[in-house]
N, C-alpha and C positions, 0 to 999 in steps of 0.2 A: 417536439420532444428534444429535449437535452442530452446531449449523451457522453460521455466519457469513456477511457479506457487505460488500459495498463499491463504489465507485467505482474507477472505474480512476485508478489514479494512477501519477504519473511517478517513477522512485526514490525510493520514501518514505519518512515518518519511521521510528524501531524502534517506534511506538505501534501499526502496524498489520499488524507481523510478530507482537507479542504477541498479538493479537486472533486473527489465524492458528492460530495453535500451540495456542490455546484450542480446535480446534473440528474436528470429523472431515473437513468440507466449508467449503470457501470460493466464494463466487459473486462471479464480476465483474460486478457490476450495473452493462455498459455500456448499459441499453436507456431512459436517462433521458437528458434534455436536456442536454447541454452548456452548461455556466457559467463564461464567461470569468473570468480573474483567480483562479480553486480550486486547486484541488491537482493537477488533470486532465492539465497539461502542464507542471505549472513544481514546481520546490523548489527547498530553499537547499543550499548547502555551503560550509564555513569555509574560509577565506583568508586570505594574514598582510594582510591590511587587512580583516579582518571577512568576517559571513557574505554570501555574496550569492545574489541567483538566477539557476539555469538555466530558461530560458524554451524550449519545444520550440514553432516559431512552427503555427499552423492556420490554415489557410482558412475566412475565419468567413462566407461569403458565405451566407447562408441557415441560419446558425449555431440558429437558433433552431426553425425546422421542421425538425430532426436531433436522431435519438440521439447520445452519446458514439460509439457505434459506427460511425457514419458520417461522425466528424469526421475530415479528412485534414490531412495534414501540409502544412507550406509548404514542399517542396521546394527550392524556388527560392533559397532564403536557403539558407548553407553552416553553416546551426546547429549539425551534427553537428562540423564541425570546431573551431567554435570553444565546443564544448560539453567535448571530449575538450583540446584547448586547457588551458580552465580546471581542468579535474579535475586536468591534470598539473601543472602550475602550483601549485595548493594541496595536492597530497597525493604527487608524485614521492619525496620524503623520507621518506615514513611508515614505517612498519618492516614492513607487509604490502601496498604497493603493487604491487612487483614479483608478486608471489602471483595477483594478478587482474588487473593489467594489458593482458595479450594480451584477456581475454574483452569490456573496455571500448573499448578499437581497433576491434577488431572489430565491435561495434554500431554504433558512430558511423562507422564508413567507411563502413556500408550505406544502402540507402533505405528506408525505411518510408514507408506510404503512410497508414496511420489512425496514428492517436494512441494506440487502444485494441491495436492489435498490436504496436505496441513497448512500450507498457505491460504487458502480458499476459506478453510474453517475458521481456521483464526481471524479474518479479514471480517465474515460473517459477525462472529460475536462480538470484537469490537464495534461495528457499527452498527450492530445493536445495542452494547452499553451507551452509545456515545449517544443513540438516539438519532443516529442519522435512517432514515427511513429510504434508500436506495436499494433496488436490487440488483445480485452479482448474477450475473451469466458468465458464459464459457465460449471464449470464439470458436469452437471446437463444433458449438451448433450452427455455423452457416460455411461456409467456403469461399470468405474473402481471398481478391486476387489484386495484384499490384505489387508495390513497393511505397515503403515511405507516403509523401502526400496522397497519392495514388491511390494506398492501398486505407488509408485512415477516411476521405471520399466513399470509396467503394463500403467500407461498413459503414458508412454513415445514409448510403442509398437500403441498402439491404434492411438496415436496421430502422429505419424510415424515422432518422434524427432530421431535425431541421437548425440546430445549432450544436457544435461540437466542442470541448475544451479541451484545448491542447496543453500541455505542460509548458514551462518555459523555453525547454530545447526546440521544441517545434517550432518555435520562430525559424529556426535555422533549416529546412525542410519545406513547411506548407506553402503550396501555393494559394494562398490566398486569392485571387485576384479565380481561379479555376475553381477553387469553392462557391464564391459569388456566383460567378455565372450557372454551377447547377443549383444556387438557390439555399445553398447551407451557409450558415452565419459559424464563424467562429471569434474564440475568445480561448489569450495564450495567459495563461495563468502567473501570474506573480506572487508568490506568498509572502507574506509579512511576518520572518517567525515571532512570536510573542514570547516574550519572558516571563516565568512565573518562579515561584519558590521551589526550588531543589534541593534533594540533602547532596550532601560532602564538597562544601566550598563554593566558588566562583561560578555561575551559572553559565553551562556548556549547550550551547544550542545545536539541533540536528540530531537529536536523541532520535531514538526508538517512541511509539506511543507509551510503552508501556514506563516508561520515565513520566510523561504525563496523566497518566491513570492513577496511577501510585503516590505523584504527589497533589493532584487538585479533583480526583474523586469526581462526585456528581457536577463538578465545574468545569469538567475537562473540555464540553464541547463548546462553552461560551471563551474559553481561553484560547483556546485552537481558531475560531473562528474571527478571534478581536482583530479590528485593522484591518479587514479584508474583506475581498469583497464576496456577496452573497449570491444566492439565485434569484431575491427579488432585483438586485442591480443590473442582473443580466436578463431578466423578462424587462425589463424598462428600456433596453438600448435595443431590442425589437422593432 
């Protein structure tokens, strides 16, 4: 079994729908500390004056004795409106806006109360538009222990993967050579962003997906996934 993981993030890049599609299981490892300024609430999306960020605001009061999973949203502030605001604003033109429009209304009119539940939902529906057929779990269901290579090993026994995908950074971290010997195969991900048609100018890579959605619609996941490599490349080096 393949297996993957990650932090919860807010509309993310296509680097970690690829990582996805690589792998039988995907885990939201919201059970780690919250760090302000990451990827956890905020990303970018292009605008005819450039890329900018959506910031989802949190209650950081005691921010640091808390999982991700227990970080809530700042209700208080009307983020959601002027979150959907900006989306319209920069992508109403696009030639598949209209296609997903009702389902982005829809979130931002609601309340969310964690960070990790709007993330978690939104992650769901994207890959299901996109067609990636992975399921999301919750590290929250088992009690991994360790740190770092250690601790990504330990759900990798728990969760009875036999190959793991690491992101790029993991190079810098896994012991490889200690994976081998309990018998897990890994594989550190390089992604190849692709370029594709964007509106306002000069194509800016490292979007948000919804940059991708909005501009290549039902093509999004064979662009996402050009130049790079698959899950059948990695059942072959088995």
């Amino acid at each position: 079994m393949i297996l993957t993981a990650h932090q919860p993030v807010y509309i993310p890049w296509l680097g970690l729908f690829h990582k996805i599609a690589l792998a039988d299981t995907f885990i939201s490892f919201d059970q780690v500390q919250y760090q302000p300024r990451d990827w956890n609430n905020r990303n970018r999306i292009k605008t005819f004056n450039g890329d900018i960020w959506l910031t989802v605001p949190v209650l950081k009061k005691g921010y640091l004795d808390k999982k991700i999973s227990e970080i809530e949203i700042n209700n208080e502030l009307a983020w959601g409106k002027k979150h959907w605001k900006s989306i319209r604003l920069a992508y109403s033109k696009a030639p598949y806006f209209s296609l997903y429009a009702d389902y982005f209304e829809d979130v931002y009119s609601r309340e969310w109360k964690t960070i990790t539940e709007l993330n978690v939902s939104m992650l769901k529906w994207f890959l299901n538009v996109l067609g990636i057929d992975v399921p999301v779990r919750s590290a929250g269901e088992w009690m991994f222990q360790g740190r770092k290579s250690d601790l990504v090993l330990d759900m990798c026994k728990q969760v009875g993967a036999t190959t793991y995908i690491f992101g790029s950074l993991g190079e810098d971290y896994a012991d490889v050579d200690v994976f081998n010997e309990a018998g897990t195969a890994v594989h550190f991900q390089k992604y190849n962003h692709p370029s594709y048609t964007q509106l306002h100018g000069e194509f800016i890579p490292y979007m948000s997906i919804l940059d991708l959605l909005f501009n290549c619609g039902a093509n999004s996941l064979e662009v996402l996934m050009s130049d790079n490599l698959t899950k059948s490349d990695i059942l072959k080096c088995k």
